[in-house]
C-alpha positions as CSV (number, residue, x, y, z in Angstrom):
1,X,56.3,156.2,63.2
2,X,57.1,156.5,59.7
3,X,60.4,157.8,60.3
4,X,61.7,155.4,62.2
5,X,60.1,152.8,59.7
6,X,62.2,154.8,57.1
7,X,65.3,155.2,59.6
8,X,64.8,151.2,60.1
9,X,64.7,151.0,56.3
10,X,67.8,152.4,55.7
11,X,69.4,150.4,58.7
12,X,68.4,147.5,57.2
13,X,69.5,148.4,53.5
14,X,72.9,149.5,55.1
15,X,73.3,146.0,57.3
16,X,72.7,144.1,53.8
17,X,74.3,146.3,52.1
18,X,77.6,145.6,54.0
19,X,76.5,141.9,54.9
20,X,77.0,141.5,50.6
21,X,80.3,143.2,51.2
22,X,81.4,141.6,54.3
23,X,79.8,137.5,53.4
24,X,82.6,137.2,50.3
25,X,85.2,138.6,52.2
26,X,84.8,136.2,54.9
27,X,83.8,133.1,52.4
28,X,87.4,134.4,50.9
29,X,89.2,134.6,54.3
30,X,87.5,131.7,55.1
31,X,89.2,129.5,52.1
32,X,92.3,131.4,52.5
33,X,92.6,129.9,56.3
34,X,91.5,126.7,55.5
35,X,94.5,126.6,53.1
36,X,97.0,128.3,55.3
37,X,96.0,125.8,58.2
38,X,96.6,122.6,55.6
39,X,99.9,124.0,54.7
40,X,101.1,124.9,57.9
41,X,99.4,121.0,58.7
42,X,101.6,119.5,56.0
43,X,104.6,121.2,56.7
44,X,104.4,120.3,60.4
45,X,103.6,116.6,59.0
46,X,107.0,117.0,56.8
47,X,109.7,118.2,59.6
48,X,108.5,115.7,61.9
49,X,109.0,112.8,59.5
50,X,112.3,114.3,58.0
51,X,113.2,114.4,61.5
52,X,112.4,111.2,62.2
53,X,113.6,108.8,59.0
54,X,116.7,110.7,59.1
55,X,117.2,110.1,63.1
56,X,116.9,106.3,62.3
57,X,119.4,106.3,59.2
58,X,121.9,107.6,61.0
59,X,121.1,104.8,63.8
60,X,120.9,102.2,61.2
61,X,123.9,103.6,59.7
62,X,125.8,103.5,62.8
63,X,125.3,99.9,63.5
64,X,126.2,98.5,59.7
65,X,129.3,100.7,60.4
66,X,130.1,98.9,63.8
67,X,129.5,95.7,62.5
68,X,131.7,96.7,59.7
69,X,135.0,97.1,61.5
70,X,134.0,93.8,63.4
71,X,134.0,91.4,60.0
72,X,136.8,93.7,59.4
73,X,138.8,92.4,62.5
74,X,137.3,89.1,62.0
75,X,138.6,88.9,58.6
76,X,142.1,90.0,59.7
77,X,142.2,87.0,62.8
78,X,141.0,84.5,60.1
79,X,138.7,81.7,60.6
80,X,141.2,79.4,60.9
81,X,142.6,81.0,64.2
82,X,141.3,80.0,67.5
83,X,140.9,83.7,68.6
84,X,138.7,85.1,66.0
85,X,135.7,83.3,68.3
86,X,137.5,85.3,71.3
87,X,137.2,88.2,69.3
88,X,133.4,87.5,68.3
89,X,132.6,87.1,72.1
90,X,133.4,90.7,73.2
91,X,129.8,91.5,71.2
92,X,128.0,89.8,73.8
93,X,126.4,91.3,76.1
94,X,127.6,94.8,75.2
95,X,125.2,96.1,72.7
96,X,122.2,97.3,73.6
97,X,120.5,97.4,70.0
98,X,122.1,93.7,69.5
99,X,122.5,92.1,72.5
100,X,122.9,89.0,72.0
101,X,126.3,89.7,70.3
102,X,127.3,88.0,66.6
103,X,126.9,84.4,65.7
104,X,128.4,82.8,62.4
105,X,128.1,79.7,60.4
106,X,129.5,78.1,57.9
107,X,128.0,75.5,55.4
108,X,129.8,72.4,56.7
109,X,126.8,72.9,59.8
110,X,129.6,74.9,61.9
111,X,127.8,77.0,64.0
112,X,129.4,80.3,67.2
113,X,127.6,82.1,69.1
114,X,128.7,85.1,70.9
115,X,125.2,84.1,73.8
116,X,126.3,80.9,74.2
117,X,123.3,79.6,72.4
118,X,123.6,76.4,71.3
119,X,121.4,75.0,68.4
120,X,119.3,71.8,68.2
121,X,121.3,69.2,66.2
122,X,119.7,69.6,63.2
123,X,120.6,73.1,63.1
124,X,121.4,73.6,59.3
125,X,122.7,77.4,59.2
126,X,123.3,77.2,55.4
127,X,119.4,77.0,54.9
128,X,118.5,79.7,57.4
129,X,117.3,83.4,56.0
130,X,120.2,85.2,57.3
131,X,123.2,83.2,56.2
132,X,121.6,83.2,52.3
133,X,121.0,86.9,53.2
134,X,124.6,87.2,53.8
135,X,125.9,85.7,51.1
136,X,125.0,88.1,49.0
137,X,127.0,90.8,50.9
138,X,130.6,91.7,51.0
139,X,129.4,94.5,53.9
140,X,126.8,94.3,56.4
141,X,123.0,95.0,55.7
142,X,119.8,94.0,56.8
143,X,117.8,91.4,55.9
144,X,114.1,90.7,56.0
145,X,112.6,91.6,59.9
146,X,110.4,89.0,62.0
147,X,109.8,88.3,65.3
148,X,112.1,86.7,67.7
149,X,110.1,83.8,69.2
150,X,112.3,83.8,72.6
151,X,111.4,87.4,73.3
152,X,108.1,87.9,71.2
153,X,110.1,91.1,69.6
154,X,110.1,92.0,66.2
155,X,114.1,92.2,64.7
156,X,116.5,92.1,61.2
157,X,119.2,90.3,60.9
158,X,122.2,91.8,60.1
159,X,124.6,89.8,58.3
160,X,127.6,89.6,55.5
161,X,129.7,86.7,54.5
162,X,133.5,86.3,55.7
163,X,135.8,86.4,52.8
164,X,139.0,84.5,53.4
165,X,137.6,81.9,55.4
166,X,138.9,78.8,54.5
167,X,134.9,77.6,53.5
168,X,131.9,79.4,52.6
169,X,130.9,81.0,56.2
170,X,128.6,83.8,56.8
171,X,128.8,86.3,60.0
172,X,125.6,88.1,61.6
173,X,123.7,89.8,64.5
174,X,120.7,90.4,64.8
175,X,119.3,93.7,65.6
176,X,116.1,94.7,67.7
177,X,113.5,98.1,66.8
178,X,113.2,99.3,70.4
179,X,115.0,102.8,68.3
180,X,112.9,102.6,65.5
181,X,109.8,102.2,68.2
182,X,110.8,105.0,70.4
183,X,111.3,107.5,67.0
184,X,107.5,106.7,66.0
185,X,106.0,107.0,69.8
186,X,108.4,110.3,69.6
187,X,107.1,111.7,66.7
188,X,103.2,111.1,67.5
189,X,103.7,112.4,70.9
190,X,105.4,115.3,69.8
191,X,102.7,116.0,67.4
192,X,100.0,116.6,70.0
193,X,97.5,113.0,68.5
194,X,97.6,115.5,64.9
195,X,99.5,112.2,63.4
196,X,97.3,109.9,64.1
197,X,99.8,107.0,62.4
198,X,103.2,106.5,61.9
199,X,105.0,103.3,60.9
200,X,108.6,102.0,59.5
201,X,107.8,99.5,56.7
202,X,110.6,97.6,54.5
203,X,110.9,98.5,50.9
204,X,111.2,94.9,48.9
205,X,108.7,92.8,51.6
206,X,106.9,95.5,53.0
207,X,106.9,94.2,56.4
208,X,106.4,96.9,59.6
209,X,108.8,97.3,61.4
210,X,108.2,99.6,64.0
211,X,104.3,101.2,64.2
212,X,102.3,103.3,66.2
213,X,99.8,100.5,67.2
214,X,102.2,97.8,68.3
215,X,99.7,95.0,67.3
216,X,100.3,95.9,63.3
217,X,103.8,95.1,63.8
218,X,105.6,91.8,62.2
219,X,102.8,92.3,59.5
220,X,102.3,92.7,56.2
221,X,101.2,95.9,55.0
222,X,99.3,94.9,52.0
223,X,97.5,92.3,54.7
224,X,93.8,91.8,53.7
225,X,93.0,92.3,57.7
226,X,94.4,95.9,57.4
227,X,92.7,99.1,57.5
228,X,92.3,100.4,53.9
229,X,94.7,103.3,54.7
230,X,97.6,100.6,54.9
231,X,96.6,98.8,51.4
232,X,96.6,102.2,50.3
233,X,99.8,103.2,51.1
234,X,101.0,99.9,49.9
235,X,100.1,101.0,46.6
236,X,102.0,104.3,47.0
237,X,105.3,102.4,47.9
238,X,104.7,99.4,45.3
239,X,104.6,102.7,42.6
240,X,107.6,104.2,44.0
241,X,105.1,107.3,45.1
242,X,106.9,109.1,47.9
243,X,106.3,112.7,49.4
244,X,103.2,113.7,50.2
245,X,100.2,112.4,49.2
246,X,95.8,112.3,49.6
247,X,95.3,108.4,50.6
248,X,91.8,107.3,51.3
249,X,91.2,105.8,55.0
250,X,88.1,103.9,56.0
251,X,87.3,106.9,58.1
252,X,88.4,109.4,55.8
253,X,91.3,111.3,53.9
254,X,94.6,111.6,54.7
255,X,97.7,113.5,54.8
256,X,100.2,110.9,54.2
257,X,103.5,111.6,54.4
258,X,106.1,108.6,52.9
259,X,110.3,108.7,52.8
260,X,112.6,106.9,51.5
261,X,115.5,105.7,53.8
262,X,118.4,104.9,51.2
263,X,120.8,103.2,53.8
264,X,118.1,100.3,54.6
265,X,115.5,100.2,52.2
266,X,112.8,101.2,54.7
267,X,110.2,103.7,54.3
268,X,108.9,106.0,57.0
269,X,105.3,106.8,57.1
270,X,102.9,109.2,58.4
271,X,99.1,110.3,58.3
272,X,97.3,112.6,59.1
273,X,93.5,112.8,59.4
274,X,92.6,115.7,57.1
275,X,89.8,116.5,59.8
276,X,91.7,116.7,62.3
277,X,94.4,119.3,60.4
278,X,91.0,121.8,60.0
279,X,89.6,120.8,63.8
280,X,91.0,124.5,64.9
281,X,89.2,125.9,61.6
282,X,86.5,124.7,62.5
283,X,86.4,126.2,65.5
284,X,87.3,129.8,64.8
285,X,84.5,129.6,61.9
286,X,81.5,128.8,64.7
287,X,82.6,131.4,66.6
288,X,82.8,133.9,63.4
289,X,79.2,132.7,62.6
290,X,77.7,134.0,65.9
291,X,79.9,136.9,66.1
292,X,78.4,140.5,64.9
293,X,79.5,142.4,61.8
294,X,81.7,144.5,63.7
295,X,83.3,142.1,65.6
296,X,83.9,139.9,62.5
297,X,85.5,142.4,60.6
298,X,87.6,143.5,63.9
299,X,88.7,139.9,64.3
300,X,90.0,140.4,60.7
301,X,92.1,143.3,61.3
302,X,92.8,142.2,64.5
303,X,94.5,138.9,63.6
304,X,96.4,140.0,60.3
305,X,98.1,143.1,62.4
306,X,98.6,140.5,65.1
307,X,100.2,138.0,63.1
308,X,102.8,140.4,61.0
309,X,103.6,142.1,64.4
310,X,104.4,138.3,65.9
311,X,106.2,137.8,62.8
312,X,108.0,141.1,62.8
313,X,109.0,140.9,66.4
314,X,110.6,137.1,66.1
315,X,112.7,138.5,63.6
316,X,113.3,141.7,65.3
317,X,114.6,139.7,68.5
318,X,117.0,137.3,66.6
319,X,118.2,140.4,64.0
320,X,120.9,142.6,64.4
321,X,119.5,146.0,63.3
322,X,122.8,147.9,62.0
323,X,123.8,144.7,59.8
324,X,120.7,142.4,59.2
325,X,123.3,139.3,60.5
326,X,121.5,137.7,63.6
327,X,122.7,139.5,66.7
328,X,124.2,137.5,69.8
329,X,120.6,135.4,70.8
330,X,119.6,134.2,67.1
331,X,123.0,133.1,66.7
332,X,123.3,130.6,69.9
333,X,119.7,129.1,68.5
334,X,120.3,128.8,65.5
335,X,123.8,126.7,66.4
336,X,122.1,125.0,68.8
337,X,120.1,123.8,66.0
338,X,122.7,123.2,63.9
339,X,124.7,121.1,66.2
340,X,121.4,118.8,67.3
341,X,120.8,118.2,63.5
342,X,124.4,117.2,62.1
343,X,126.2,116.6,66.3
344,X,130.1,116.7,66.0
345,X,130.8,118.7,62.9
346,X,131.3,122.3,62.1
347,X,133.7,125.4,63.2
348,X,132.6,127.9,65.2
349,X,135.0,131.4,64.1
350,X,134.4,134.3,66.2
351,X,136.1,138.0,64.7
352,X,137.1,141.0,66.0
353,X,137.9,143.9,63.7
354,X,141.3,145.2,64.3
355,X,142.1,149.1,65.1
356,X,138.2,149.8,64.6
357,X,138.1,152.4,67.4
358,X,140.3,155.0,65.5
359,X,138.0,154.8,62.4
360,X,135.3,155.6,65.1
361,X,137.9,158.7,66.9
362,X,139.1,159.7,63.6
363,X,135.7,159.3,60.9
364,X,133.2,159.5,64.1
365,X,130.5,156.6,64.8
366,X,128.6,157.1,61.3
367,X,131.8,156.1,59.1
368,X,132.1,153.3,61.7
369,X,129.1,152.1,61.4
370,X,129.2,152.3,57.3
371,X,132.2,149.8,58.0
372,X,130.4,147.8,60.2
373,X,127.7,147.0,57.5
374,X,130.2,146.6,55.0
375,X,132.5,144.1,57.0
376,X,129.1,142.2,57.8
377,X,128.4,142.1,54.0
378,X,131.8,140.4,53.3
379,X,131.2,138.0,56.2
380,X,128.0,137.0,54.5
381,X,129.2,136.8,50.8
382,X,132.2,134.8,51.7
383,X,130.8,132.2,54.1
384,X,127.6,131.6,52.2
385,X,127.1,127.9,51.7
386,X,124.4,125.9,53.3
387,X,125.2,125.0,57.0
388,X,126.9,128.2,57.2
389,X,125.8,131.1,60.2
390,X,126.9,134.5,60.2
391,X,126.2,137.3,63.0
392,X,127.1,140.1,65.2
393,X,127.3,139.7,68.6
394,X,128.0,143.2,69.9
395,X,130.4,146.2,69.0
396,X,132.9,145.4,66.3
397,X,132.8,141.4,67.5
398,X,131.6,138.8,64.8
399,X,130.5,135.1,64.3
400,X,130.7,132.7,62.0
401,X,129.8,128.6,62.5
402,X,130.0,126.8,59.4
403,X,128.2,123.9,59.8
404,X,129.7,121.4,57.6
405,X,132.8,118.7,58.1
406,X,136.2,120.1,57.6
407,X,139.6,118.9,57.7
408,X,142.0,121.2,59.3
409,X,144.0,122.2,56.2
410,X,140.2,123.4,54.8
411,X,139.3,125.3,58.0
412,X,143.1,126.9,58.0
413,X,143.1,127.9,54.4
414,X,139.5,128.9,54.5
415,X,140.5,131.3,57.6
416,X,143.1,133.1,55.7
417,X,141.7,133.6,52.7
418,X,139.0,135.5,54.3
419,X,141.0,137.4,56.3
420,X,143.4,138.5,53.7
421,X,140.4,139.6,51.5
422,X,138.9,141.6,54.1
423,X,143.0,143.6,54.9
424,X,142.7,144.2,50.9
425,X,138.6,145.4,50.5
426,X,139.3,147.5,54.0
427,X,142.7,149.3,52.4
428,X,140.8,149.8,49.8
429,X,137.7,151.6,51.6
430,X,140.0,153.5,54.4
431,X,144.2,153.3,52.6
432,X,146.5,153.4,55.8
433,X,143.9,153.1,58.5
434,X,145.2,149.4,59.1
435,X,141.6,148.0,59.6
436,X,141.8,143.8,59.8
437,X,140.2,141.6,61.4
438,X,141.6,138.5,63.8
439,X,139.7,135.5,64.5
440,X,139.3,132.2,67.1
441,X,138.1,129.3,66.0
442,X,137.4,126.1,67.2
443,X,136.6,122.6,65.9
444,X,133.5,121.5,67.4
445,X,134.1,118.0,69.5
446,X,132.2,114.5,68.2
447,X,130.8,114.4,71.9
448,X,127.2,115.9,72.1
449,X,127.2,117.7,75.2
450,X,130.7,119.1,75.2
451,X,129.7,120.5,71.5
452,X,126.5,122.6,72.9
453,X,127.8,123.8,76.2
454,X,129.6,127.4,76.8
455,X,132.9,125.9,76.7
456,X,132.7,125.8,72.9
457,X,131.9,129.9,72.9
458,X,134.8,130.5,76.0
459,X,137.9,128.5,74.3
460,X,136.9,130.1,71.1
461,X,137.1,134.0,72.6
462,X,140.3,132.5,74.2
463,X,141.6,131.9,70.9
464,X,140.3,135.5,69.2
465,X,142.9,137.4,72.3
466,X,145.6,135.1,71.5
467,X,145.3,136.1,67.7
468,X,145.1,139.5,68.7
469,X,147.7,139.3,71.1
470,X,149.9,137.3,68.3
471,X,149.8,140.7,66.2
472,X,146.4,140.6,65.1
473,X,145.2,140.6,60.8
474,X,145.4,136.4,61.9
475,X,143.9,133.5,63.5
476,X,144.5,131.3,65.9
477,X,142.7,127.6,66.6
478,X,141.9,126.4,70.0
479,X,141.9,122.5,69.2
480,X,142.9,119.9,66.5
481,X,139.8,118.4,64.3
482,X,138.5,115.9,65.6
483,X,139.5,112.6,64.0
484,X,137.4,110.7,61.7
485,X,135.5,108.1,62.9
């Protein structure tokens, strides 16, 4: 009996002995998870609202642009000619973002529009928002939003005056948010309820735009009848705070996430509940409380050696292992990703070294593959700008995309540089052996889904032979740039 009281003794010494060992570690790992988990939270919160303020600059970019080269034409027809009103009817009904075409005044009461809408009598267009809005604009920008009383939707006007009109006359359109409303629902959906808001808000008035709760839309943000998180972020914007940022909600703290878009003066905007970045925390921590010693510290070990295998096999599967370019699968995603971000620009370059087989038959396959990792580090060094993708796709056959606009001249003289200081380094490294490389290339196309299909990869292969058959130690391009819009 007294042994086993002494053998209990000891057991229990030994369990508190390692409990004191084992408690810190997994206070420790406990903090250290809770951290990881917020930045992973915040970064998540980041990319979806870079992703989303920049997918409605470009659209609000792209409309000031269209309605650009219309006050353009406008201006050449001049006001004085019959047929500029011709010319300001083709808006209607064509537009889906302004569909109700342009409309213009003037401030002797004249009054077009593209509908066919025609004003009560004491219709004064001088005196209305957007034509005092336009005034102050040689090119087209939005004004101040509210809400369309025929359709109960919220809009901006966009507008700019006319500048050889024979009197003061001011051009416009206005513009519905069905694209800005579709980007938030986007971004909350794709966030699986984590951002529990997200909102478009102007920058001088501080009107919403577009929200996630359609009843806070045409409001004020700074409106005494909204939640505190709203005032708060008010604040933020009033300060010129952007980023990230801890705002106090009624029901909590927040991981706010605010942008700047420069081309409207709109701020996007996006929270998340602080709780609800840690729910999964709290999860694995109840289930690490009720868990044994052993099976605590196993779920230690376990996870770290899990997650640096994941880790290690993602970039095992998307790595080339002679080179350390991406290999042939990491390549197409990483385009892909490139071409969804910035659609319609970049040159996609695929290479083939010239006479590589004799350094194989004459060196053998270890030379080769020294030549191999030293063609792969020239690829890298030279096309090293951001935007720009290098890898091997199989054998002595490389890839480049660079992912940036470029004229033809560029792209040509670009090519040949590279080439001829890759003939030079390789005479260098093996005198006489003749090794060179020939490329294809290929402009990507301004249309979407000709850019990302496998036509893009064939005609550029295409246009690697042709070099090759051309004498090689060149390059040859399978289309024109695309012209600038």
């Amino acid at each position: 009996m007294e042994k086993k009281a002494k053998i209990s003794n000891v057991g229990f010494r030994l369990i508190c002995s390692v409990m004191l060992i084992v408690l810190p570690l997994l206070i420790m790992l406990f903090m250290l998870v809770r951290q990881e988990v917020l930045d992973l939270s915040r970064e998540k919160l980041a990319i979806q609202s870079q992703s989303g303020a920049e997918a409605v600059g470009v659209w609000a970019e792209e409309i000031l642009d269209e309605l650009d080269i219309y006050k353009d034409m406008i201006e050449q027809v001049g006001m004085d000619n019959p047929e500029v009103f011709k010319l300001m009817g083709t808006s209607y009904p064509d537009h889906e973002t302004y569909p109700y075409g342009l409309y213009w005044g003037d401030k002797e009461k004249n009054y077009f529009d593209s509908s066919g809408w025609v004003p009560e009598e004491d219709y004064v267009p001088a005196e209305r928002n957007w034509y005092r809005e336009g005034l102050t604009r040689d090119r087209f920008g939005f004004g101040e939003p509210y809400v369309d009383v025929m359709t109960g939707d919220i809009c901006v006007s966009a507008s700019a005056r006319v500048n050889n009109s024979p009197v003061e006359s001011v051009v416009a359109a206005d513009v519905y948010l069905d694209y800005a409303s579709k980007v938030v629902a986007d971004v909350t959906d794709i966030a699986g309820g984590d951002i529990g808001y997200a909102f478009f808000v102007t920058g001088k008035s501080r009107i919403i735009l577009a929200d996630s709760s359609d009843s806070m839309e045409g409001q004020p943000l700074n409106s005494e009848e909204n939640i505190l998180l709203y005032q708060n972020v008010d604040r933020l914007i009033a300060e010129n705070r952007t980023g990230q940022q801890e705002v106090e909600g009624t029901d909590g703290h927040y991981i706010t996430n605010i942008i700047h878009i420069d081309a409207v003066d709109w701020y996007f905007v996006t929270c998340m509940d602080s709780s609800v970045a840690l729910r999964n925390l709290y999860r694995i921590l109840a289930i690490m409380a009720v868990a044994s010693l052993v099976a605590c510290l196993l779920l230690v070990l376990v996870t770290f050696y899990s997650a640096k295998q994941i880790a290690l096999m993602g970039i095992r599967e998307k790595t080339d292992n002679l080179t350390g370019l991406l290999n042939r699968s990491g390549f197409h995603q990483a385009v892909k990703r490139a071409l969804t971000a910035h659609p319609g620009q970049g040159v996609l370059i695929i290479m083939d070294l010239d006479n590589f087989k004799q350094i194989n038959d004459k060196f053998g396959h270890p030379e080769g593959d020294v030549a191999l990792r030293s063609f792969a580090r020239q690829l890298d060094e030279f096309f090293n700008r951001s935007g720009d993708i290098t890898a091997r796709l199989g054998g002595d056959e490389f890839a480049v995309f660079v992912g940036r606009p470029l004229a033809a001249d560029a792209a040509k003289g670009m090519l040949r540089k590279f080439i001829d200081r890759v003939r030079e380094t390789f005479e260098t490294e093996y005198p006489g052996e003749g090794l060179s490389v020939s490329a294809g290339a290929s402009f990507v196309p301004k249309n979407p889904e000709k850019a990302m299909n496998d036509e893009l990869y064939r005609q550029t292969d295409a246009a690697l032979y042709e070099a090759k058959r051309n004498g090689r130690d060149g390059f040859v391009f399978a289309n024109e740039a695309p012209e600038e819009e």
